[in-house]
N, C-alpha and C positions, 0 to 999 in steps of 0.2 A: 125448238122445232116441234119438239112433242106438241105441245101446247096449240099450235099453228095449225096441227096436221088434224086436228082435231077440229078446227072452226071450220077449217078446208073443208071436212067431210061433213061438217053439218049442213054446207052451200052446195053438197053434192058432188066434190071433188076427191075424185079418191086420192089417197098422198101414200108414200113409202119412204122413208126414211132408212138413215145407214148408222148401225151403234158402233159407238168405238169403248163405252164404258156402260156394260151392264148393268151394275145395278143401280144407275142412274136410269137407263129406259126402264128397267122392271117398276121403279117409281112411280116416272111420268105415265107411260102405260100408254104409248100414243099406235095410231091405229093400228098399223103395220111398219115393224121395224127390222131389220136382216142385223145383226151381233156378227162380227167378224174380232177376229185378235189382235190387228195388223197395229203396227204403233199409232200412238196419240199425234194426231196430224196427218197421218196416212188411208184415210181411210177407205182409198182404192189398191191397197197395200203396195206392190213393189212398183218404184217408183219406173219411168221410160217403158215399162211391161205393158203395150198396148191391149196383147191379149188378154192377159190375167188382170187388167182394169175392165176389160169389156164384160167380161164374164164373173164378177161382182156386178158392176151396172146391170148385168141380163136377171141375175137373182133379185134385186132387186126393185126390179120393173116386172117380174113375173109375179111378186107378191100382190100387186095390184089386183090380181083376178082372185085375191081368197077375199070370203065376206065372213071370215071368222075370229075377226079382232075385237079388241088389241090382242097384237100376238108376238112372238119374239121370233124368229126362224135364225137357224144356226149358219154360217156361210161354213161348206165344210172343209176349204183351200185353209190352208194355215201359210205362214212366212218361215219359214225354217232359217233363213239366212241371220247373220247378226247383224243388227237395226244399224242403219248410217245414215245418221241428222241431219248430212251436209245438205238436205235436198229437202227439208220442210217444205211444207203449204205454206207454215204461218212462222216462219222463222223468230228469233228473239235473240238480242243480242243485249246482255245482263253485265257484262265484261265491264269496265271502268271507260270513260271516255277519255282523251289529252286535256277536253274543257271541262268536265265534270268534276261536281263537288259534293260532297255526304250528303246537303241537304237535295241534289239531285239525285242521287242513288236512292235516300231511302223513300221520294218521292215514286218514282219508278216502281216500287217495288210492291206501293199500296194495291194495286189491282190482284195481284199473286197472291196477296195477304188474305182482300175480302173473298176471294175465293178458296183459299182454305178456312176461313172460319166457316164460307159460306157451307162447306163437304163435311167438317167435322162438327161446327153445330160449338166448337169451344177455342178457346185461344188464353193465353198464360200471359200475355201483352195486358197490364194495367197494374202495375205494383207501385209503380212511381206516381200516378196520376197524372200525368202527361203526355200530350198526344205525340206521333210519332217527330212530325216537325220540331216541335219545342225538344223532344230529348236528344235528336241530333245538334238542334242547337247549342244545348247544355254540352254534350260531350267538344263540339267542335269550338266553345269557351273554355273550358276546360285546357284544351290544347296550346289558344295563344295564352294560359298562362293565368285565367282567372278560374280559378278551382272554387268550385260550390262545397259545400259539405262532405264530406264522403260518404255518407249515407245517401244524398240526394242522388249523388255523382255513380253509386251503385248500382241507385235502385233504375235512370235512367237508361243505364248499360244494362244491365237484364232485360228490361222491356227490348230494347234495342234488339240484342241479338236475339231475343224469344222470337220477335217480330219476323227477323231476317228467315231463322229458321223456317219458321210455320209461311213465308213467304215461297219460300225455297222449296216446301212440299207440294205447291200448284205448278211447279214448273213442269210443261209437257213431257220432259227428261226426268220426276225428281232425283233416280235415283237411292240408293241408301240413307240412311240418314249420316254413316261416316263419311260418306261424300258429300253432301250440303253443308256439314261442318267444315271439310277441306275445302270447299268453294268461299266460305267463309272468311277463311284464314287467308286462302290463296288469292283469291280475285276480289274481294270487296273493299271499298276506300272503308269500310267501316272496321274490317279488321285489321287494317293498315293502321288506323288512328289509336286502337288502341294498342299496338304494340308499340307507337309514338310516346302514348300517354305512358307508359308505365315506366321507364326510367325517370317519369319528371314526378311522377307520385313517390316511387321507391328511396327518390331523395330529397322529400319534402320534409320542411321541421315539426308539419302536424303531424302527432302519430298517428294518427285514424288515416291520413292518405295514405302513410307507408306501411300501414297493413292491406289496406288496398288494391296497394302498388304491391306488394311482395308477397301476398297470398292469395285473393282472391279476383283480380281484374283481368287476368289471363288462368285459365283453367289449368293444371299441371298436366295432362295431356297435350297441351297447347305448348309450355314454355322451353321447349327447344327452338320453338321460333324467335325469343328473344335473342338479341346481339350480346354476345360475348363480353363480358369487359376487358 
């Protein structure tokens, strides 16, 4: 929109814009932009508050008359309440489907991905050489029972959860990062899979898979979640 507001003003249209993430507008630098704090997706902050949306809109629409841009102006209302999701703009729903399967999850989840490499400029996704499709493939072979290497079968799962993670940081909510790991554990068919996998590696005749299986393909933070024998 920066970018826009800017072609806008060169056709003589003055624009005003609304920041919800600073120093992304300090970047762009686009004409006139009002910075509020309110959450990501709200960016008329409390939600049904017909007033307290109007009077954002009012700040907003008064920036129009400054000709001393690009500028940033502070909205000075803040949200004091604590943030409830249930009422997004642009909802998302990340959850596992009834029809869903890994190679649809971790499809889903590429747009989250190129937008945190896009913010961080780095990503830790490429040790195995394999793009995301092919290593859920590899893991979800693995599963019915045809095991690759253990090296390969490792280096796929790193990428894998590297991915999920750095996906999990674009999310409007991220969050902690001990919570994108507990979302991990808790809601992904991928972390499902590999607490599948590791009783079948842990009692493989290769030894390379049952080191795999029994030290490093669930992190020991994690292995409370494995079943009991």
């Amino acid at each position: 929109m920066g970018a826009l507001g800017h072609f806008l003003e060169r056709q003589g249209i003055p624009t005003a814009s609304i920041s919800l993430v600073r120093e992304h507008t300090e970047t762009i630098r686009p004409p006139r932009a009002l910075w509020v704090t309110f959450e990501l997706g709200r960016p008329l902050g409390i939600p049904d508050d017909a007033d307290f949306q109007r009077r954002v809109l009012r700040a907003t629409a008064e920036l129009l008359e400054r000709t001393d841009g690009p500028l940033i102006a502070d909205y000075p209302e803040e949200v004091a309440e604590e943030a409830d999701f249930t009422g997004w703009a642009c909802p998302i729903n990340l959850a596992p489907q009834a029809t869903d399967t890994l190679a649809a999850e971790i499809d889903r989840l590429a747009t989250w991905h190129d937008q945190s490499v896009a913010r961080t400029g780095r990503t830790t996704v490429g040790v195995s050489g394999l793009d995301m499709p092919a290593a859920g493939a590899l893991l979800s072979a693995a599963l019915a029972g045809d095991l690759p290497p253990a090296q390969t079968l490792k280096e796929a799962v790193d990428d894998l959860r590297a991915y999920y993670l750095e996906a999990a940081s674009a999310f409007p909510d991220p969050g902690t990062a001990k919570k994108r790991k507990a979302w991990l554990w808790d809601e992904t068919l991928f972390g499902k899979a590999l607490l599948d996998l590791q009783p079948r590696l842990a009692a493989s005749a290769d030894p390379q898979h049952r080191i795999l299986g029994n030290l490093t393909l669930i992190p020991a933070t994690e292995r409370h979640r494995l079943a009991k024998p």
